[in-house]
FILOFI-515149 format. One record per residue (C-alpha): residue number from 1; residue in one letter; x negated, y negated, z negated. Coordinates in steps of 0.5 Angstrom, whole numbers, padded with zeros to 4 digits, m for minus. Each point is the difference from the previous one (the first is absolute). Example, Ala and Ser with C-alpha at 12.3 -4.5 7.8 and 13.67 -1.06 7.14 Angstrom:
# residues 2
<atom><seq>1</seq><type>A</type><xx>m0025</xx><yy>0009</yy><zz>m0016</zz></atom>
<atom><seq>2</seq><type>S</type><xx>m0002</xx><yy>m0007</yy><zz>0002</zz></atom>
***
This chain:
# residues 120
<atom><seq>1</seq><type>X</type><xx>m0275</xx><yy>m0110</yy><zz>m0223</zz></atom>
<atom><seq>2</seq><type>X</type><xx>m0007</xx><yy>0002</yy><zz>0003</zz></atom>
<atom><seq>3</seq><type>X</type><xx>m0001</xx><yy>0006</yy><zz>m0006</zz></atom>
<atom><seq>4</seq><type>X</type><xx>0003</xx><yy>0005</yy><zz>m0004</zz></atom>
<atom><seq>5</seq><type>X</type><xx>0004</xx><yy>m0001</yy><zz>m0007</zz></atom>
<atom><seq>6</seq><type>X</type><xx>m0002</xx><yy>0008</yy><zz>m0002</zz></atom>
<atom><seq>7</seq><type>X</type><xx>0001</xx><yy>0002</yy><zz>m0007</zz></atom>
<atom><seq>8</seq><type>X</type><xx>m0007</xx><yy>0001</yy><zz>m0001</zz></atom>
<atom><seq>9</seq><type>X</type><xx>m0001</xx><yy>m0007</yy><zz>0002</zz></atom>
<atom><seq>10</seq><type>X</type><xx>0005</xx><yy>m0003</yy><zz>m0004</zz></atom>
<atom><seq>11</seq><type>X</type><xx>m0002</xx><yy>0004</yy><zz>m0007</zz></atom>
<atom><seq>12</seq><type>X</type><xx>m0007</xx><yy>m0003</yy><zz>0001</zz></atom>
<atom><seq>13</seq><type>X</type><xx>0003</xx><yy>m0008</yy><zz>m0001</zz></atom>
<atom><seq>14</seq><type>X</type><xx>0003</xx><yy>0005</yy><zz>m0006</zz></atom>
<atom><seq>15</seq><type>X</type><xx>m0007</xx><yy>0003</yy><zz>m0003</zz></atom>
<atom><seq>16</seq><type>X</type><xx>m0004</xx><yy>m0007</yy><zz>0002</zz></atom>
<atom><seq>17</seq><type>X</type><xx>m0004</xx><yy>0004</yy><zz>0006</zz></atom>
<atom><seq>18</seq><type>X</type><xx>0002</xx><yy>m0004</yy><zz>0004</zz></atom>
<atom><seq>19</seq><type>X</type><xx>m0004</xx><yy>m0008</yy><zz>0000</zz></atom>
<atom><seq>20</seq><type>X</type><xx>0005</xx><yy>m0005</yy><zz>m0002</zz></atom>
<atom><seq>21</seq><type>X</type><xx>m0002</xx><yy>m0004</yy><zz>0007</zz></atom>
<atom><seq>22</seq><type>X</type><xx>0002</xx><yy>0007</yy><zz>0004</zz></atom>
<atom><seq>23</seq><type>X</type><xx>0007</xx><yy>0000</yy><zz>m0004</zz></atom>
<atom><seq>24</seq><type>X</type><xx>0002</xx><yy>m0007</yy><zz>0001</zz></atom>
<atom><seq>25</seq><type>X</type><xx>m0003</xx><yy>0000</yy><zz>0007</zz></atom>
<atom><seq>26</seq><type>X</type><xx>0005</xx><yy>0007</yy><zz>0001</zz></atom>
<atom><seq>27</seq><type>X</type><xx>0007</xx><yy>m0005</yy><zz>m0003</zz></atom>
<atom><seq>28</seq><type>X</type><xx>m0002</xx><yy>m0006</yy><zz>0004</zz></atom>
<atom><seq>29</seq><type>X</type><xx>m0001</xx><yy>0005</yy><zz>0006</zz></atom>
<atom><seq>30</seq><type>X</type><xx>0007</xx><yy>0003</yy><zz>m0001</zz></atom>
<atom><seq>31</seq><type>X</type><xx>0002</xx><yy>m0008</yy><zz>m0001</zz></atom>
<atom><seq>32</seq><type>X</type><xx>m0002</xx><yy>m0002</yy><zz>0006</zz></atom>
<atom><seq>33</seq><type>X</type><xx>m0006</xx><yy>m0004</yy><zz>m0001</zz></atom>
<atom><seq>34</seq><type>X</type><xx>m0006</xx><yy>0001</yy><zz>0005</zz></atom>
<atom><seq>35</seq><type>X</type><xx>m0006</xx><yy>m0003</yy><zz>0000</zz></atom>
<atom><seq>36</seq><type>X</type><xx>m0002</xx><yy>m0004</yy><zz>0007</zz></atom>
<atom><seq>37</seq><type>X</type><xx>m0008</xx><yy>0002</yy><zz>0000</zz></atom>
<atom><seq>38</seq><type>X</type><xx>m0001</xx><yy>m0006</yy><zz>0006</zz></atom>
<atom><seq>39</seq><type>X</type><xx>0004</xx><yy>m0005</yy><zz>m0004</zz></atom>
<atom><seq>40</seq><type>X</type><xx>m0002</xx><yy>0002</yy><zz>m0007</zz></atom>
<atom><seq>41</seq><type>X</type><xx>0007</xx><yy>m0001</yy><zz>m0002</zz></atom>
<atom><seq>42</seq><type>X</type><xx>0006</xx><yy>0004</yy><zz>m0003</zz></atom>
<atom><seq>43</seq><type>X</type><xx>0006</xx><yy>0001</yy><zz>0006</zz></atom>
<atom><seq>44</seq><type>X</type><xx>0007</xx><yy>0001</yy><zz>m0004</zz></atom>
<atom><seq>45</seq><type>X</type><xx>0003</xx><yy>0000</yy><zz>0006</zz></atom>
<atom><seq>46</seq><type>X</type><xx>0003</xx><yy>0007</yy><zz>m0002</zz></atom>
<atom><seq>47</seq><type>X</type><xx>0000</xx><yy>m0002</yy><zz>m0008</zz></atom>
<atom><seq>48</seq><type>X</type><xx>0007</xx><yy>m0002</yy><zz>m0002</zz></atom>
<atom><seq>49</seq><type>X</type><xx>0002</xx><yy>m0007</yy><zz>0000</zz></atom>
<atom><seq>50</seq><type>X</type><xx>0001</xx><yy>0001</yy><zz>m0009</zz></atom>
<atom><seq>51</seq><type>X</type><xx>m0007</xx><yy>0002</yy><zz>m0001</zz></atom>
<atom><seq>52</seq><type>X</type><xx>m0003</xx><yy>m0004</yy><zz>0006</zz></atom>
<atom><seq>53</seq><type>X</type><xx>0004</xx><yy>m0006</yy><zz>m0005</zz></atom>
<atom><seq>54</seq><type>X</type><xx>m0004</xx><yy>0002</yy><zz>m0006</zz></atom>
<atom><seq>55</seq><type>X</type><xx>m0006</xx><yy>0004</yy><zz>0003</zz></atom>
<atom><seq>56</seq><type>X</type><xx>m0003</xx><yy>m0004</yy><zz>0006</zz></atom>
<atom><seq>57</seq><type>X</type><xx>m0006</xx><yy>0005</yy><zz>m0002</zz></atom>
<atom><seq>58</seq><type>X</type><xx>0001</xx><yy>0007</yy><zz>m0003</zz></atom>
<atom><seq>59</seq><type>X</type><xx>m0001</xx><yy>0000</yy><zz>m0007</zz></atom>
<atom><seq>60</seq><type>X</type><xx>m0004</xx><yy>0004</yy><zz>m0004</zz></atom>
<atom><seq>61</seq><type>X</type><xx>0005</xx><yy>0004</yy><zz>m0004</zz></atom>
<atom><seq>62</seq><type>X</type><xx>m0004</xx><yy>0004</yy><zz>m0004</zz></atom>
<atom><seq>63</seq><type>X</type><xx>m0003</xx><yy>m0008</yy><zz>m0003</zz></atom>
<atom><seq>64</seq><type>X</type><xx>0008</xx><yy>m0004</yy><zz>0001</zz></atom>
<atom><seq>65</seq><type>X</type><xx>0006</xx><yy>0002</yy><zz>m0004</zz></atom>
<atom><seq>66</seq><type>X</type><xx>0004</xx><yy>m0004</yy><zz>0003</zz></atom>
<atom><seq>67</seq><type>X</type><xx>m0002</xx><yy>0003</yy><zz>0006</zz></atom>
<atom><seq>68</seq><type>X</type><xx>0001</xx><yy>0007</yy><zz>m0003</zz></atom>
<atom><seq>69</seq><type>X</type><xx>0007</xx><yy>m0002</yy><zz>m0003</zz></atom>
<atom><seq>70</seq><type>X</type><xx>0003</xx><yy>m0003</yy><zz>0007</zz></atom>
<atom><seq>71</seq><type>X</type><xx>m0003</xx><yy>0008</yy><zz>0003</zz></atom>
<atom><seq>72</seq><type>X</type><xx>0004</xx><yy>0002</yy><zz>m0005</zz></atom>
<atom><seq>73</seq><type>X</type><xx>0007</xx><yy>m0003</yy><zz>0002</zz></atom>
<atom><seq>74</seq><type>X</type><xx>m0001</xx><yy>0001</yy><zz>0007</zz></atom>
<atom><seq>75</seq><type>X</type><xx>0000</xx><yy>0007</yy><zz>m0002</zz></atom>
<atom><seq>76</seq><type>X</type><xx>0008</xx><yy>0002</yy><zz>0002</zz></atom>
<atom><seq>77</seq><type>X</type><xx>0003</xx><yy>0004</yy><zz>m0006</zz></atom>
<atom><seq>78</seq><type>X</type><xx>0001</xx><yy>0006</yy><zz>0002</zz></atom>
<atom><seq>79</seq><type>X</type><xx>m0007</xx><yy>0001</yy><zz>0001</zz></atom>
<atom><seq>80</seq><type>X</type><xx>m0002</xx><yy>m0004</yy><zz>m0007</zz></atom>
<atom><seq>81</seq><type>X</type><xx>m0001</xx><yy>0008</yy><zz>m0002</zz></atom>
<atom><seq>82</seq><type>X</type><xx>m0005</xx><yy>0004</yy><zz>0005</zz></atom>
<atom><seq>83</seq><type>X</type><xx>m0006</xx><yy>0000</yy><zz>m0004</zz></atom>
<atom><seq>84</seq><type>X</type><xx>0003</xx><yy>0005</yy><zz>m0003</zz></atom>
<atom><seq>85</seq><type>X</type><xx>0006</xx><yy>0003</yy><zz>0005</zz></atom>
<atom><seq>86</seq><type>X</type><xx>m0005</xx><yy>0001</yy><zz>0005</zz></atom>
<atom><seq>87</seq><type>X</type><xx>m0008</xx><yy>0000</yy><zz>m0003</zz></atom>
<atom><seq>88</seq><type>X</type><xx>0002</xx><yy>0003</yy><zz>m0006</zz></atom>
<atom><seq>89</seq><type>X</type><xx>m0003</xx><yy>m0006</yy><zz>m0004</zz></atom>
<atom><seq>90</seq><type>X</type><xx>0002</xx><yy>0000</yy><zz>m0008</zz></atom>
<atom><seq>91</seq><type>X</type><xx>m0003</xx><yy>m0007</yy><zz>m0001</zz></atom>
<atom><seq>92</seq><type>X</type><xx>m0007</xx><yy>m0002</yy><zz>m0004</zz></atom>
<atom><seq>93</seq><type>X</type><xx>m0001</xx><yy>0003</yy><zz>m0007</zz></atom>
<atom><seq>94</seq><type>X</type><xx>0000</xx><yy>m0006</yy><zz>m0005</zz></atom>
<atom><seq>95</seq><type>X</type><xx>m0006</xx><yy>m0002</yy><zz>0000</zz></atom>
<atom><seq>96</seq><type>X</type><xx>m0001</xx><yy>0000</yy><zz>0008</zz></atom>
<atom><seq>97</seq><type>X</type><xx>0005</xx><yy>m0006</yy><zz>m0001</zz></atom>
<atom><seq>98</seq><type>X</type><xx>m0003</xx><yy>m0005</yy><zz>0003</zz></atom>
<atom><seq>99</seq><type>X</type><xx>0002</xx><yy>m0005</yy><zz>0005</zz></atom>
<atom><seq>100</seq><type>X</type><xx>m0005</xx><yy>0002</yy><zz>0006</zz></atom>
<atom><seq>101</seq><type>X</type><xx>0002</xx><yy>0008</yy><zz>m0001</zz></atom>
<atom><seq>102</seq><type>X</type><xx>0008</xx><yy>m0003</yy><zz>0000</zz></atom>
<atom><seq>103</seq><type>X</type><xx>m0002</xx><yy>m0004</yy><zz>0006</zz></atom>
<atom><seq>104</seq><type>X</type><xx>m0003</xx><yy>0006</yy><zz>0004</zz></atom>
<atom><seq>105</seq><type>X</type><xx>0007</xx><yy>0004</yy><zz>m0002</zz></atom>
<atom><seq>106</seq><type>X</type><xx>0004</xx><yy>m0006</yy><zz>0002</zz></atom>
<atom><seq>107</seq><type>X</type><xx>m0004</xx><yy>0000</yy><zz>0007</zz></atom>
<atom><seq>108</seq><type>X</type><xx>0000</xx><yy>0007</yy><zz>0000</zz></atom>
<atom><seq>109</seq><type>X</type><xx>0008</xx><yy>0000</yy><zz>0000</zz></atom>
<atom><seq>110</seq><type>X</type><xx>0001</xx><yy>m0007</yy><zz>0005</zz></atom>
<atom><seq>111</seq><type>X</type><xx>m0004</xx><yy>0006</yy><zz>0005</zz></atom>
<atom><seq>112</seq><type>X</type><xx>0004</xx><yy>0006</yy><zz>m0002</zz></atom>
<atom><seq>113</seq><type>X</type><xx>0007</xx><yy>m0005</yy><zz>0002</zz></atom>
<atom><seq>114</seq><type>X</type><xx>m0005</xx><yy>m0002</yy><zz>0006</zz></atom>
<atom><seq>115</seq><type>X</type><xx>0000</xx><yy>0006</yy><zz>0002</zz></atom>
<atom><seq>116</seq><type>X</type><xx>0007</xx><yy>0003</yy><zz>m0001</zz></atom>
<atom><seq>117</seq><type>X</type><xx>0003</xx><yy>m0006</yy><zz>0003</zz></atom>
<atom><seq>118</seq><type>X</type><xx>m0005</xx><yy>0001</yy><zz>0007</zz></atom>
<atom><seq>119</seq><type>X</type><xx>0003</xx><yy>0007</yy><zz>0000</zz></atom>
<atom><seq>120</seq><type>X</type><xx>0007</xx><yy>m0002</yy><zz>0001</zz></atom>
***
């Protein structure tokens, strides 16, 4: 992956100071998906067969929940909880509860478990 995932970077998704096209690009980076610029094309050579499958494009995870919830899934449980293990994140006040904000925290984590599982 061409960029860093620093915390600063990941509490921007968090705060919306990041543009939604910045963070998806960031997860579909980390999924594996280039643009070709020649072709004017996706690659998926180096997406994984289960989102290539489904996601022959790169979704907009912030506009498609099914997107988002198969993020979710992907997320190996015993990195379910690094929002708040490594950020420090206690969650969105309730009337911060909406599905754009938990979409980002969702992203947020899936890179939060990118990250540690390319630590390893």
């Amino acid at each position: 992956m061409g960029i860093t995932i620093t915390d600063e970077l990941l509490w921007a998704i968090l705060k919306d100071e990041l543009s939604d096209a910045e963070a998806n690009a960031l997860v579909w980076q980390a999924l594996g998906y280039v643009w070709d610029e020649a072709q004017s094309c996706w690659q998926t050579d180096l997406v994984a067969p289960e989102w290539q499958q489904d996601y022959p494009e790169p979704p907009d995870f912030i506009a498609s929940r099914p997107a988002t919830v198969k993020l979710t899934r992907s997320i190996p449980a015993p990195y379910k909880q690094l929002l708040k293990e490594e950020l420090g994140f206690a969650g969105y006040s309730i009337n911060e509860l909406v599905p754009r904000k938990t979409r980002r925290a969702t992203m947020t984590n899936w890179l939060l478990a990118y990250r540690r599982s390319q630590q390893y």
